[in-house]
C-alpha positions as CSV (number, residue, x, y, z in Angstrom):
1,X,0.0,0.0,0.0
2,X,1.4,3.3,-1.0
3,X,1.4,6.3,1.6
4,X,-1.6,7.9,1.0
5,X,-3.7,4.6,1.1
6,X,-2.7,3.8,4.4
7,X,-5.7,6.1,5.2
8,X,-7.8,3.7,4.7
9,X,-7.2,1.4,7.4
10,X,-9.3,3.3,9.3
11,X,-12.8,5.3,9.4
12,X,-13.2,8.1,6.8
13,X,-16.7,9.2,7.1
14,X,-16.6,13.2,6.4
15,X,-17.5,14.1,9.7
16,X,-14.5,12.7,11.2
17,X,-12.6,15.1,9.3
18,X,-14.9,17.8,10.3
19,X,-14.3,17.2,13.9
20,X,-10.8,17.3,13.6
21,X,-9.9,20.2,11.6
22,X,-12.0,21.8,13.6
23,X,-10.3,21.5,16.6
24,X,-7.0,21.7,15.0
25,X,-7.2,24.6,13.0
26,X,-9.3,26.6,15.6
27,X,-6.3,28.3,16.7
28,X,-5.1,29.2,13.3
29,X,-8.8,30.1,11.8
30,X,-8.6,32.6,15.4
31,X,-5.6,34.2,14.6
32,X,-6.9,35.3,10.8
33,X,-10.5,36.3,12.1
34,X,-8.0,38.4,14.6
35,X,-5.9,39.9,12.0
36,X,-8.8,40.8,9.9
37,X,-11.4,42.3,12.5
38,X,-8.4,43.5,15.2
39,X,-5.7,44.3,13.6
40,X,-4.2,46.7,16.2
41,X,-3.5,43.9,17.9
42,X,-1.5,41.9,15.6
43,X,0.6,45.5,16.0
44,X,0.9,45.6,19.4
45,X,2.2,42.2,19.2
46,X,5.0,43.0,16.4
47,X,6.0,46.0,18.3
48,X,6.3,43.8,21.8
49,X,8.1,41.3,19.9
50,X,10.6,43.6,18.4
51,X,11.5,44.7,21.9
52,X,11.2,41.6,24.2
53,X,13.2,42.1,27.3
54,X,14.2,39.4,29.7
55,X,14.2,35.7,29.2
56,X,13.8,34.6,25.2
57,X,14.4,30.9,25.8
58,X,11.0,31.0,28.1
59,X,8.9,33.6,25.3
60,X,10.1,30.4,22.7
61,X,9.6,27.7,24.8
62,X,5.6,29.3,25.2
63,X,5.2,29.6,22.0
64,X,6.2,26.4,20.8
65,X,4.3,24.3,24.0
66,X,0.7,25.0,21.7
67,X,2.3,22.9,19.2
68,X,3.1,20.1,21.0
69,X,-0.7,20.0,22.6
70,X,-1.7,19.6,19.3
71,X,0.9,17.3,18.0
72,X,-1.5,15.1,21.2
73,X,-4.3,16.3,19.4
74,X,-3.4,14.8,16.1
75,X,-2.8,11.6,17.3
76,X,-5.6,10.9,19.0
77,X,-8.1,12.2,16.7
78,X,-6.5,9.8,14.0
79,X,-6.1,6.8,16.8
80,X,-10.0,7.1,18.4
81,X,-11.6,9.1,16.1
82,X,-9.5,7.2,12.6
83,X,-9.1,4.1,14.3
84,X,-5.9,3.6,12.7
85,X,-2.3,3.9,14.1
86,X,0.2,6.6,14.6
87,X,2.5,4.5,12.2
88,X,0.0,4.4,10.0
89,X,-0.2,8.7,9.4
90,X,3.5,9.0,10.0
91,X,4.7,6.4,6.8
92,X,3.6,3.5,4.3
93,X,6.7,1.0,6.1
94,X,5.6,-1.1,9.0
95,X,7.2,0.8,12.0
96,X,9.3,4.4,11.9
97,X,12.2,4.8,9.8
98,X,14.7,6.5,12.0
99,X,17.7,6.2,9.8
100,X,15.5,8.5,7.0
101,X,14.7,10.8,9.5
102,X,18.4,11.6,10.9
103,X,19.9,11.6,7.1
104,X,17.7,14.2,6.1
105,X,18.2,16.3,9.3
106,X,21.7,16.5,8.6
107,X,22.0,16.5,5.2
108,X,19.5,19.5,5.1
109,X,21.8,20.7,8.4
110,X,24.9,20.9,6.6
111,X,23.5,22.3,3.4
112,X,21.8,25.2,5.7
113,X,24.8,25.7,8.1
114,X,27.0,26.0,4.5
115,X,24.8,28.7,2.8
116,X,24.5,30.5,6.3
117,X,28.2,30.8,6.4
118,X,28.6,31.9,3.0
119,X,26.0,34.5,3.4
120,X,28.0,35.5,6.5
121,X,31.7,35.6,4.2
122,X,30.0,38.1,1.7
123,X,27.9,39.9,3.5
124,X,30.1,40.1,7.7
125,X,28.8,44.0,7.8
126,X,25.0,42.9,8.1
127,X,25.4,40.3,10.8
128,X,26.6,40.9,14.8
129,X,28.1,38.2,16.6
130,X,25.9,37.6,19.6
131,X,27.0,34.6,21.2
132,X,26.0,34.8,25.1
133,X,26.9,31.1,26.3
134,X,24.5,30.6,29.2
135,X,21.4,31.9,26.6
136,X,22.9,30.8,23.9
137,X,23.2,27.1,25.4
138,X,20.1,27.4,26.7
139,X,18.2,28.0,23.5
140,X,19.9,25.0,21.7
141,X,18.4,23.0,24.7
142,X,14.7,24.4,24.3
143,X,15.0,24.3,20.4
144,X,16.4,20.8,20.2
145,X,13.1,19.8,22.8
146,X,10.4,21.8,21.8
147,X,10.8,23.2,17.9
148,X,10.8,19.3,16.5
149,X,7.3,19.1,18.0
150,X,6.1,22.1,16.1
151,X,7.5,21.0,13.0
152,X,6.2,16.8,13.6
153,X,2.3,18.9,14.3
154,X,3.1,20.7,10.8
155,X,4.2,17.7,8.8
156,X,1.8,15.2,10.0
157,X,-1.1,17.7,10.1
158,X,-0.2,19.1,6.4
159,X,2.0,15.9,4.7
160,X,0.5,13.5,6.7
161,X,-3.4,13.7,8.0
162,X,-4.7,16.5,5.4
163,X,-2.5,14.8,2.3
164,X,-3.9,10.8,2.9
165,X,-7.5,12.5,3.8
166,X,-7.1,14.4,0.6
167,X,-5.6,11.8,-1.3
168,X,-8.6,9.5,-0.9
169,X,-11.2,12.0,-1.6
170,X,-9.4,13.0,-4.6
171,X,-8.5,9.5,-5.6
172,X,-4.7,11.3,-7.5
173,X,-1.6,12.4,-5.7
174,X,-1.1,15.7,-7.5
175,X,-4.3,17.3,-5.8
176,X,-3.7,17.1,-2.4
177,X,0.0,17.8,-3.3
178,X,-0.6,21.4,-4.6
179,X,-3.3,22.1,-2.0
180,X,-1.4,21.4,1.0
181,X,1.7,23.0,0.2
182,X,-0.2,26.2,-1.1
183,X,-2.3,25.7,2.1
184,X,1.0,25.0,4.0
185,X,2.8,28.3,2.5
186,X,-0.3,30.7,2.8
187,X,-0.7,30.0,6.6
188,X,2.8,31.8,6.8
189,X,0.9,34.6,5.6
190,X,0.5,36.4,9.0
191,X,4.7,36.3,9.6
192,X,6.5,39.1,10.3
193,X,8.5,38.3,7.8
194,X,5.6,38.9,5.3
195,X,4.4,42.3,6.2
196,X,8.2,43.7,6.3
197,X,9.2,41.9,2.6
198,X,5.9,41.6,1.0
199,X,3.6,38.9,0.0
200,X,6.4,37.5,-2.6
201,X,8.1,35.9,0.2
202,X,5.4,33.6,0.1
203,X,7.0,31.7,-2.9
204,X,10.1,30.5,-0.4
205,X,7.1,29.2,1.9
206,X,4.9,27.5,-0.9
207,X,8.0,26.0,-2.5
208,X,9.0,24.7,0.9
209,X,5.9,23.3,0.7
210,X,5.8,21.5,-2.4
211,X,9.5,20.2,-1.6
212,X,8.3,18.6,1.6
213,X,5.5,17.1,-0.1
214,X,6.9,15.9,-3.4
215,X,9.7,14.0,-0.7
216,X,6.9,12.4,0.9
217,X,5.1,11.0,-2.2
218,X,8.0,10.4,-3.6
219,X,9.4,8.4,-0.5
220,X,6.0,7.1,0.6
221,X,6.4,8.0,4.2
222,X,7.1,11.5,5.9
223,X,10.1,10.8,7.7
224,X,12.7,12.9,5.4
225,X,10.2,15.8,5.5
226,X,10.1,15.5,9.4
227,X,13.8,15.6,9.3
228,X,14.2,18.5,7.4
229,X,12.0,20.8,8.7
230,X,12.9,19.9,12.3
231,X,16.8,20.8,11.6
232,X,15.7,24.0,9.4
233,X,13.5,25.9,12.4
234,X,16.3,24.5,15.0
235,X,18.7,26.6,12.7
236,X,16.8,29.0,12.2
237,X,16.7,29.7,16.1
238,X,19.8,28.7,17.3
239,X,22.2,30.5,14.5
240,X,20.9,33.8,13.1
241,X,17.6,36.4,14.6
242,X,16.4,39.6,13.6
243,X,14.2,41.9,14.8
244,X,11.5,41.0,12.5
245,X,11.2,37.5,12.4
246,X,9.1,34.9,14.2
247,X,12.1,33.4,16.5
248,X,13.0,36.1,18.8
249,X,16.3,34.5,20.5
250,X,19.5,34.4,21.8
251,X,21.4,33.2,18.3
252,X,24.5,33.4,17.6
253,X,24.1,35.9,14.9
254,X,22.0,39.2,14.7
255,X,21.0,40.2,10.9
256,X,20.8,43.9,11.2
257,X,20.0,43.9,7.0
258,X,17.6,45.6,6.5
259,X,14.9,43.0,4.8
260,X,14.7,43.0,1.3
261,X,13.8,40.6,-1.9
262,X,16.9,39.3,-3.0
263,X,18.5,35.7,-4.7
264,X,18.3,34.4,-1.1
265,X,14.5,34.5,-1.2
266,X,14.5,32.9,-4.4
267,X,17.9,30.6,-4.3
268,X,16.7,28.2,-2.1
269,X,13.6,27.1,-4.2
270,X,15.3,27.1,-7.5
271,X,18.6,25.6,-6.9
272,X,18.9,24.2,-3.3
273,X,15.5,22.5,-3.2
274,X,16.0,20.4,-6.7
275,X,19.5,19.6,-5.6
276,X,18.1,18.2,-2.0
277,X,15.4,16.3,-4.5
278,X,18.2,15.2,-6.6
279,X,20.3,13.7,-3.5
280,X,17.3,12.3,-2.0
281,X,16.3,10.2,-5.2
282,X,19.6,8.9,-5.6
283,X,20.3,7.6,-1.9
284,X,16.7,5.9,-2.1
285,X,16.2,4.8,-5.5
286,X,13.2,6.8,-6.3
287,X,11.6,5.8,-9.5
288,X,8.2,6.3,-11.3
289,X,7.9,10.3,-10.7
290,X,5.2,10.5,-12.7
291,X,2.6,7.7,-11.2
292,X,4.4,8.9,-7.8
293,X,3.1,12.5,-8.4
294,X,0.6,12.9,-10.6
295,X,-1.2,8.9,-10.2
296,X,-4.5,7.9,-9.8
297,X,-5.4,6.3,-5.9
298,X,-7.0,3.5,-5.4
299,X,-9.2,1.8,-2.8
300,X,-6.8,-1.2,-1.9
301,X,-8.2,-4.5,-2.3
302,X,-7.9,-7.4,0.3
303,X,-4.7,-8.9,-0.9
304,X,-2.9,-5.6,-0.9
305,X,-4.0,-4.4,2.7
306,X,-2.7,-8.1,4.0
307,X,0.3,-7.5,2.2
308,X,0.1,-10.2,0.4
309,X,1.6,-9.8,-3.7
């Protein structure tokens, strides 16, 4: 059975969908109805978090606990109300691969550390060094506990739960491929990051998006996608922060650019994101890109969900 089909091994009636985005995209869906009826507040915020004061490893550590209450969420919705296992929303192999997960964190790791350091070389004027050990220590403890449980919520939630339930109501792969990472990169909307460069930036976050989600069609389970985005946020934490990002910390390096649309917004998706692809295929043997992508999705028959060829 291929990734998306291991949604059905459990219950799929529509209002079991219903139920759950609900609940898990109540938070988000209050958020927008906040920026669009109160949007002073959304200011106040911005303006608080450009001049947070005291501890930044506890104003992280609150903001990423919501995460990991729904991470919980997500998996027992799809255990109780699914009726299907975690395993089951998290990859098409019988149990976890771990090995997938820790090559792509530190494949993507070195490729991001690399390109960070470069930027760094030809650019040393824009960037401070900032390295306060005890914070600085700190934060790398926090991050490395609390940011891959934000990212797991966003990968199952998006790659995982929406993609399969998608997957089978669309009966292709392309489908629920292009809606969740355009669902995926618009929820990034409301970043900081988007009201100082402009809604272009929105390309980095839907091609993000489409490269975490071609990975795990291609791969048939999201454990390379987990990987990836769990070391990219931890990076993006522990190593560089401006003042009008969404990490607020103690990195090592403070970007005092001023924020601008320039080949780094565009570099990534155009050249490092193929060339990630490129690696990925060859250490796994991907074949078939087409049916992979683009296939039609079938309700398995009896033989298949045994296992049995």
């Amino acid at each position: 059975m291929s990734y998306i089909q291991q949604a059905y091994k459990g219950e799929n009636d529509w209002w079991r969908y219903f139920v759950s985005n609900m609940v898990l995209l109540a938070p988000f869906a209050l958020n927008i109805l906040a920026y669009i009826f109160m949007p002073e507040l959304f200011d106040t915020a911005y303006e608080d978090m450009q001049n947070i004061e005291g501890d930044k490893n506890f104003f992280l550590a609150i903001n990423l606990l919501p995460f990991a209450f729904l991470l919980l969420l997500l998996i027992v919705f799809v255990k109780f109300i699914h009726q299907r296992s975690f395993t089951s929303l998290v990859t098409s192999r019988k149990k976890i691969d771990w090995s997938r997960f820790f090559y792509a964190f530190f494949l993507w790791g070195i490729v991001s550390t690399v390109i960070i350091a470069v930027g760094i070389w030809l650019a040393p004027d824009n960037f401070i060094w900032n390295f306060k050990p005890a914070q600085f220590f700190t934060l790398v403890i926090v991050s490395l506990l609390l940011i891959p449980l934000q990212t797991s919520f966003e990968e199952l939630f998006f790659r995982g739960y929406l993609m399969q339930g998608l997957g089978i109501l669309f009966k292709n792969r392309w489908a629920p491929l292009f809606i969740t990472s355009i669902f995926f990169g618009t929820m990034h909307w409301f970043n900081p990051e988007i009201e100082k460069i402009g809604d272009i930036a929105l390309i980095f976050y839907i091609g993000t998006g489409f490269l975490f989600g071609i990975t795990t069609l291609m791969d048939e389970g999201t454990e390379l996608a987990l990987g990836m985005h769990a070391i990219n946020n931890i990076l993006a934490a522990v190593l560089i922060t401006t003042d009008w990002t969404v990490f607020q910390t103690d990195a090592m390096y403070i970007d005092v650019s001023e924020p601008s649309v320039g080949w780094e917004m565009f570099f990534p998706v155009l050249v490092i994101y193929p060339l990630i692809l490129f690696i990925l295929s060859k250490k796994y043997g991907w074949k078939n890109w087409k049916h992979k992508l683009f296939g039609r999705i079938e309700k398995p028959t009896e033989v298949e969900e045994l296992g049995v060829s």
